[in-house]
Structures are given as structure tokens and as C-alpha cells.
N, C-alpha and C positions, 0 to 999 in steps of 0.2 A: 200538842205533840208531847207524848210521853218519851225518855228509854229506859230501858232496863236489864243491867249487866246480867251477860247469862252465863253460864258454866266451862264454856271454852275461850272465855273472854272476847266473846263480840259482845255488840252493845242492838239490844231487838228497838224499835225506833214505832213508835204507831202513832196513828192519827185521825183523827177524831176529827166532825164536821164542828167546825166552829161557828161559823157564819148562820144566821137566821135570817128570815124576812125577806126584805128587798133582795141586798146582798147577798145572800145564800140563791136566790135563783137566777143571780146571775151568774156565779162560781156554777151551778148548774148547766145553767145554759150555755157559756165556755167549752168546761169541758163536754159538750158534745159537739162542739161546732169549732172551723178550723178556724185559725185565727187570721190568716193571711186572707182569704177570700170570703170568710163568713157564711162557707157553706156546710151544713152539717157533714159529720166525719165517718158516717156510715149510713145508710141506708137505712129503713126502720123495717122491724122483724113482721111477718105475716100476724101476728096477733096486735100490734101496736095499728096495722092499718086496718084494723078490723076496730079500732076505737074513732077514724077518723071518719066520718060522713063522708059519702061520693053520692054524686047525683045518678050515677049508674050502680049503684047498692043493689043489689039482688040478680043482675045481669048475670046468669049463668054463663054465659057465653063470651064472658070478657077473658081476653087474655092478659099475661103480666109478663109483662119485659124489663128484666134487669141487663142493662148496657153496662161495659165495661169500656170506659174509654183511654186510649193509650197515647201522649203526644208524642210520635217519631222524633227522633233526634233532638230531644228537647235540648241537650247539652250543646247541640249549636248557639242556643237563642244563648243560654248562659255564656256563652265562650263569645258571642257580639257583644250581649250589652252588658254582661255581669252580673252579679246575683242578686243585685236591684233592680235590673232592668228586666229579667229574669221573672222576678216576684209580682212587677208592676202587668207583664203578659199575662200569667197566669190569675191575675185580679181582673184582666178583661175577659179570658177563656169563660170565666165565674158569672160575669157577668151577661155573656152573647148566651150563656148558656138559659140563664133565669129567663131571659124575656124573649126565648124562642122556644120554653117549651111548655107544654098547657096547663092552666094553673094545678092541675091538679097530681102534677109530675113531683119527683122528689132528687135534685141537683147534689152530687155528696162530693167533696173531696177524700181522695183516701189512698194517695199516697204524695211523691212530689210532683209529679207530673201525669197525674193519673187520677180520673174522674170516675163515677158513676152513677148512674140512670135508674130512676123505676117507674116507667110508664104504663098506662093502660090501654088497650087496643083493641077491634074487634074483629081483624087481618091481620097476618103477616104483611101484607101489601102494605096498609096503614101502618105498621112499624118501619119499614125498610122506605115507604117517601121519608115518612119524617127524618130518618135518621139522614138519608142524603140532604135532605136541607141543610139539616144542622150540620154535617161536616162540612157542607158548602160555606155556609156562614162563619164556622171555626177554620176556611181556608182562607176569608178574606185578609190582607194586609194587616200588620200591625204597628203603627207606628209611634216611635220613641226616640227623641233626642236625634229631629232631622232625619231618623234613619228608617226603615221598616223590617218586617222578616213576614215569613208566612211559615206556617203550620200546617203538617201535615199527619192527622188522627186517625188514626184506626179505629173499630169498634167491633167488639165481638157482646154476641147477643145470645141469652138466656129466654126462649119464648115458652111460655106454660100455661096451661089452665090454669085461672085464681086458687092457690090454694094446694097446688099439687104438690109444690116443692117449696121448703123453707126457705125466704129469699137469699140465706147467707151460703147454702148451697145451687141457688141459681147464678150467683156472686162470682163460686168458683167454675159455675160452667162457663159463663161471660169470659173470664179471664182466661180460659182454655182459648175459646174461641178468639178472642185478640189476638193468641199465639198464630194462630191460623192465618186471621189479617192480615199481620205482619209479616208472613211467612211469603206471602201470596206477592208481597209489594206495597203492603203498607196502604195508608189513605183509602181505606173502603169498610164494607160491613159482612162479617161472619158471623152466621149463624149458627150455633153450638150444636155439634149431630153426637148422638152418643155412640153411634159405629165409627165414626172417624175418632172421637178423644178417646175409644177404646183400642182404637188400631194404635195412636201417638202414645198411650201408655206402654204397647207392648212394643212398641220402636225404641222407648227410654228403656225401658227392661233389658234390650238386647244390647242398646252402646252401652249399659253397664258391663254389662257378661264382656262386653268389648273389653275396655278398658281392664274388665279382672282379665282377661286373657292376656292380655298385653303384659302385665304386672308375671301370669305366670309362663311366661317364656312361649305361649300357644303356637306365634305366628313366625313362621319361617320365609324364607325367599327361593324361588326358583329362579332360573338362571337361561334367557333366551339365546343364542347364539347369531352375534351378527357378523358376516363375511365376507371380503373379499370374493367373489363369483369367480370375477378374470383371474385374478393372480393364486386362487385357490388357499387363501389365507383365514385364520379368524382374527377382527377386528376389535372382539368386546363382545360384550354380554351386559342384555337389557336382565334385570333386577326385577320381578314381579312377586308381589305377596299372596302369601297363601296364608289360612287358617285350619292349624291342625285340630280342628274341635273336639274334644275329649268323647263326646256321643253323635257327632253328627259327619266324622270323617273328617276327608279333606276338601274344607269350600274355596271355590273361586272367589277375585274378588267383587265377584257383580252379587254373589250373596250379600256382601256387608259393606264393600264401599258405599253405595249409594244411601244409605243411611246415616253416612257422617261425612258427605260433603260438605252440607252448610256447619257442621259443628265442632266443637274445640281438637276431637280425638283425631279427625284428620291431621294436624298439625301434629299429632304424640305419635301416630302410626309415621308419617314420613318423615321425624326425625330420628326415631326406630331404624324406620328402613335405612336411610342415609348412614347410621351409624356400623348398622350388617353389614351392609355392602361394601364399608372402606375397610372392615376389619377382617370380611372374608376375600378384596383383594389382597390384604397386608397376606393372609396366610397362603394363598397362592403363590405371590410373590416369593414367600420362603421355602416353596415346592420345587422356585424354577418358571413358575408360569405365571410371563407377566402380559396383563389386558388392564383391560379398562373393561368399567361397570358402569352404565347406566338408571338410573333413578328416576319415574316416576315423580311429578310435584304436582299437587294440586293448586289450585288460585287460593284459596283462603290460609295456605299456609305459607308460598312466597311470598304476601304480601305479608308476613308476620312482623313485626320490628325487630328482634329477635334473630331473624334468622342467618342471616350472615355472621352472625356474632357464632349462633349453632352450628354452621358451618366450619367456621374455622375452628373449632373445638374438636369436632369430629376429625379433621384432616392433621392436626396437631398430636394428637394421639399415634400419628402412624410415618412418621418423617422419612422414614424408607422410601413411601412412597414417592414416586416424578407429578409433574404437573400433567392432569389430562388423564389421569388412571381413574378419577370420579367425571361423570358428566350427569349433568341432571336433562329431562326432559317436559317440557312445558309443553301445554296445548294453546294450537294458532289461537283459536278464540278467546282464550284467557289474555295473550296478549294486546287481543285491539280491545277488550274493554276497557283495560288498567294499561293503556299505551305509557305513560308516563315511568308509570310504576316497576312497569315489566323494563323499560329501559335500562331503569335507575337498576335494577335487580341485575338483570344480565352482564353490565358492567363490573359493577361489584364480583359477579361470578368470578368473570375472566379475571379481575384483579389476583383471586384467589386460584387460578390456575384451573377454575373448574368450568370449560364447554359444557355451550348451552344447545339442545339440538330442539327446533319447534315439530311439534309431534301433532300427526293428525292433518299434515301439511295439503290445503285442495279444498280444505272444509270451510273456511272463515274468510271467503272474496279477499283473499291477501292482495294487495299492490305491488310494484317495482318500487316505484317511491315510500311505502310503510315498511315493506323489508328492508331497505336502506339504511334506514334509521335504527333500526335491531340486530346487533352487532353477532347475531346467534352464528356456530360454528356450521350447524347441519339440519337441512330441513328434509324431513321426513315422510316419504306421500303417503298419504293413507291407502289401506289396504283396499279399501272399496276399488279404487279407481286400479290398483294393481291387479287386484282377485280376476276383476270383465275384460282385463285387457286384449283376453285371446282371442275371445267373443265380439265384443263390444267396441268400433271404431271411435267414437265417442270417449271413453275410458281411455285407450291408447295415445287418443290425441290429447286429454288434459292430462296425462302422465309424458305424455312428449315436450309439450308447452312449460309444465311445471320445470323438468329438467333443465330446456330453454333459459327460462330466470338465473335457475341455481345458478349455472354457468355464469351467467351475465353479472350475478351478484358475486360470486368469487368462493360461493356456497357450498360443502358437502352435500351428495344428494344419496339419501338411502331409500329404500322400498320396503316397505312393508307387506306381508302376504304374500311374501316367494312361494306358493303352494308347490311348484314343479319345476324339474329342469327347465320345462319348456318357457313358465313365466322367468326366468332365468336368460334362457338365451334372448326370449324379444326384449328384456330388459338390457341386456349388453349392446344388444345391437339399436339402439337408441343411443347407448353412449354411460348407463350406468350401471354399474358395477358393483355398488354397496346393496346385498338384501340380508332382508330377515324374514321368518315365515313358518309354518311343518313342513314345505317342501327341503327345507336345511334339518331342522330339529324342531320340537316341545322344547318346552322349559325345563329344565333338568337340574336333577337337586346337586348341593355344591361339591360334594366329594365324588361325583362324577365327570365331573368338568373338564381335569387334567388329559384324562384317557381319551375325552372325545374331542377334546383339540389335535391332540396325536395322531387319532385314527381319523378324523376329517382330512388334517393336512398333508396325509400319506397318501388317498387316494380320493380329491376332490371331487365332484360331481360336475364338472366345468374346466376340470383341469386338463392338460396334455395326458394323463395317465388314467383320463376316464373310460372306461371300457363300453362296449356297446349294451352290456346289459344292465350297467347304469344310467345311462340314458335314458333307457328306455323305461 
């Protein structure tokens, strides 16, 4: 090891093989090999396996599969036993793996928790048994210190003609393909399609464009009107996002939610919206016109750690406001997955003065006994079962039934899909009174909001001053 003082006063440091002989090939053989499980640290390159003998050499027709293997939650196993115990799994993974796979295979570590494969094959079929074996075998128990845990592997697979493709870019299709496993549920095997990692590139393309959107003010909110029927009132106004796209107009959001459910920007877009919506009730408020705004929450961002804490921040900026002027809306389904979690959440809400109403309400086999336990202010039927009511006996009766509950549970009950007076009146004459729908309004941008409270509550469509040619 030399250094030598250089002209901006660092010092350049180099180094020189020292070791010879024995020694030197072992300092060799090291650094290519991990040191924890002793299994080389990369894969060898298409010209390096072209030095080693195989008894099928010349086989045109073999393929070559490079696996990527991924252990799901590995940080469980470290958070049981520790990052000894930890180390001592990952020395077994190494070793189930050597002596189940055919000698002529190549086992790599290369990363902490992440393996890979270079086998040879003359099927698809024949790659995809072996690989269920092996994740079979990487499923069995593992025991340490009295205790056990199990694992559970994903694998995403790179299949090619020998030769077609450099393995350290088959490498990077494997590890696409993992993405996919994982995506899918984890514990199985994906095989790398270049139409689907070309479609997931241009999915990453566009939550960027997201994200820059969000940064330049793109996305705005529309404004649904919910009301009072009987007493010819408006009650609030549901909060829906829009994107003003600088070349593609104004999209819904079935254009681009659906591509950042499972991902971080959902959580950045409804902390966004949560934050519009208390700051354009505060400016209402200073008009004269006080409501409540409703909000939209998906499952991956209530369960944030986070977000109570982002909550109260958002509401603390605007002290004018009363308790109940924000409510958030959650979907039935999200809560019997995360029952626990949605309680703990919902709670917390009400702490902070913010009603919880479950949205989508008909769709998720809710129970008496599981609403019970979910302290939500208003449940919401979904529109489906509201849209066929006129039609459809069926519909009418699980909108009659669901009512039923609300009552019973001490519940707010609103409707979704008031398309017309008429689903209006069979709705009253059941017993509820809360809708939302086009048969009341669209969504409406916010500096028209003022006027069409005014001019709704002057002459309802429900009200004693409804004319017949409103009705009708």
C-alpha cells in the first residue's frame, strides 16, 4: 500500500497485490466467494462457462436459466432470532440449496437475503418442477435455539437459449421477474416476459410524471354534493381528485389511481388531498359557508405510522375550524382485512374530532357483530345495490336490510347513486334520507360550490316547494 499527497491535499492510497502462492489464491478465492455461506458472489459470465466442461456441451438445444431468489420478510427471521440467528438460516438456505441442485448448477449469494441460480434445462417444464422442489424444500422448518420459523421464497426466472443473452443481463431479467412474484403473493415462480417488464417500465415512467405532477400543483379536487332529501338540506361534500394533465386534459381517477395503490405516492396524493380539502373548507368557512368535506383513504396509507400524527398537523393549521368539518372515508373491505388496525385507526380518528364513514358499504359480508366493534359514524351503501333498486327486488331488499343494521347499530345511513328523484323517493320511503349521486349534482370545482348550495336549498328537488316539472 502506497500514498501520495496530491495537489488539493488528499492523500491517493493504492494497492498492490502482495500475497503469492498458496496465499494469494486464497485472498483470490475470498474475494469471490461470500463469506457467511461460502457461496460464490456472483454468477459466472457466458464466456467463463464456456471454459468449464458440461457433459451436454454441444446440446443446441439446452436452455439457460438464471433464477433470482428473494426471501419474503427476511427481517422477521432477524427480529425472532437476531442477526446471529439470522446468519446461522441463511448458512442453511446455502446449504439446502447445494445438495438439491444438479451438480452441474451454479448457487451465488449476492445480496443479504437474496440468492441466485444458473441452471441448465431442456423444458420450461423441467425448470419450473425443479424450482417448486426447491422452494418446497426452502419452505421446510427451520430450527434454532428451541424455536423454528419458515420461509417463504419467491423466484423470478430468466429462460434463454445458451448464449443468447449475457448472464448478468439475464440477472437483471430474473430480478424484474421476482418483482412480479412478489407482487403476485410472494412464494412462487415468475418467469420474465419482455411485454409485461416493458409494460412495468412504462407504469414506473408514469408514477414519476405522477409524483412531478404533484410537485407542480397538477392535481386538483372536485367537490360531490351530499344531502339531506327529506329536509331539502346539503350535508357536505365528498372530496374526489382530479388530474389537470398539461397534454392529456382532465383525467379521472381510474386513469392513475390504479397504478399507485400498492405504492408509496398513494400515501403523498392523500396526504395532499387531506390537506386541500381542510384548507378549501377553512376558505369556505370565511365565505359564510360552513360543511364538512369528506376524503377518500386508501388501505396502504391508513395503515401508515405516520399518519395521525399527519393528520393532526393538517387540522392544526386551520383552528377555526369545529370538530366534524373533515371526515375521512374508508372501504368495507380494507377494514375486515386490517380489523385490528382499522379499529386502532378509527378511534384515533374520532379522538381527533374526525368521522369515520365505511364506503362501499353491501360489498365486504359485513356482520352485526364486526360493525359493532368499528366505532365508524356513517355507512355508506354502495351504489350498485342503490342504481337496480327500481328494477331489481333483490337490490331493494339488500338496501332495505342494510338500513335495518344502520338503525340497529345507531349508524348514519347514506346512499350512493341517487341517479333520480325517483331513487330518492323509494329511498325516503324505506326510511333514508342521506344521498349522493347525478341525480343531485357531478362533482363540481370549488368556487362554485357557494352558489349551488344557495340555489339547491331554495328549491329542493324533495322539498315542499318542488314543482311538478321537477319531479318529473
Amino acid at each position: 500500500m502506497r500514498g501520495e499527497r496530491m495537489d488539493d491535499r488528499c492523500i491517493l492510497w493504492t494497492f498492490g497485490l502482495a500475497a503469492r502462492g498458496v496465499r494469494g489464491e486464497r485472498l483470490d478465492m475470498l474475494s469471490r466467494h461470500d463469506a457467511l455461506t461460502r457461496l460464490p458472489n456472483r454468477i459466472p459470465s457466458i464466456e467463463e462457462l464456456g471454459q468449464t466442461p458440461h457433459a451436454h456441451d454441444g446440446d443446441s438445444d439446452r436452455l439457460l436459466a438464471v433464477v433470482y431468489l428473494d426471501i419474503d420478510r427476511f427481517r422477521d427471521v432477524n427480529d425472532k432470532f437476531g442477526p446471529s440467528g439470522g446468519d446461522a438460516v441463511l448458512r442453511e438456505v446455502a446449504r439446502r440449496l447445494r445438495t438439491a441442485l444438479p451438480p452441474d448448477a451454479v448457487a451465488a449469494r449476492v445480496g443479504g437475503d437474496e440468492f441466485a441460480l444458473l441452471l441448465s434445462f431442456t423444458t420450461r417444464q423441467q425448470c419450473e418442477a425443479l424450482l417448486q422442489q426447491l422452494l418446497a424444500r426452502l419452505a421446510h422448518p427451520y430450527r434454532l435455539q428451541d424455536r423454528s420459523a419458515r420461509l417463504r421464497v419467491s423466484a423470478g426466472v430468466a429462460l434463454m437459449a445458451h448464449g443468447e443473452q449475457p448472464t448478468e443481463v439475464m440477472l437483471q431479467h430474473a430480478q424484474r421477474a421476482v418483482f412480479f412474484a412478489k407482487r403476485a403473493g410472494g412464494s412462487q415462480v415468475h418467469f420474465f416476459d419482455a411485454a409485461q417488464a416493458l409494460e412495468e417500465q412504462q407504469e414506473q415512467l408514469f408514477r414519476q410524471r405522477i409524483k412531478e405532477g404533484l410537485v407542480r400543483n397538477e392535481f386538483i379536487l372536485a367537490y360531490q354534493p351530499k344531502v339531506d332529501m327529506q329536509r331539502g338540506v346539503v350535508i357536505g361534500f365528498e372530496a374526489l381528485i382530479r388530474w389537470q394533465h398539461p397534454e392529456r386534459g382532465l383525467l379521472q381517477p381510474a386513469a392513475f389511481v390504479p397504478l399507485i395503490e400498492d405504492h408509496e405516492l398513494v400515501e403523498q396524493i392523500g396526504d395532499w388531498a387531506i390537506g386541500e380539502a381542510v384548507r378549501q373548507a377553512a376558505q369556505w368557512f370565511a365565505l359564510g359557508v360552513k360543511t364538512s368535506v369528506s376524503v377518500n383513504i386508501s388501505p396502504r396509507h391508513l395503515l401508515r405510522p405516520d399518519f395521525i400524527e399527519r393528520l393532526a398537523l393538517h387540522l392544526k393549521c386551520f383552528p377555526q375550524l369545529h370538530a366534524g368539518v373533515l371526515e375521512l372515508e374508508i372501504l368495507e373491505t380494507t377494514a375486515i382485512k386490517d380489523f385490528g388496525a382499522v379499529a386502532d385507526f378509527i378511534g384515533d380518528c374520532n379522538e381527533l374530532g374526525v368521522p369515520i364513514t365505511m364506503d362501499d358499504f353491501g360489498t365486504g359480508y359485513s356482520s352485526l357483530t364486526y360493525l359493532r366493534q368499528l366505532p365508524v359514524a356513517t355507512l355508506k351503501l354502495d351504489q350498485s345495490f342503490v342504481r337496480g333498486m327500481l328494477e331489481d327486488a333483490e337490490d331493494r331488499a339488500i338496501v332495505e336490510g342494510i338500513l335495518v343494521m344502520a338503525r340497529g347499530l345507531g349508524r348514519k345511513a347514506i346512499a350512493e347513486g341517487v341517479e333520480s328523484v325517483a331513487h330518492g323517493d323509494a329511498l325516503m320511503a324505506l326510511g333514508c334520507t342521506l344521498g349522493q349521486g347525478y341525480g343531485i349534482a357531478k362533482p363540481l370545482p370549488a368556487d362554485q360550490i357557494p352558489d349551488w348550495i344557495a340555489d339547491f336549498e331554495r328549491s329542493p328537488p324533495w322539498g315542499r316547494t318542488a314543482t311538478v316539472e321537477q319531479l318529473g
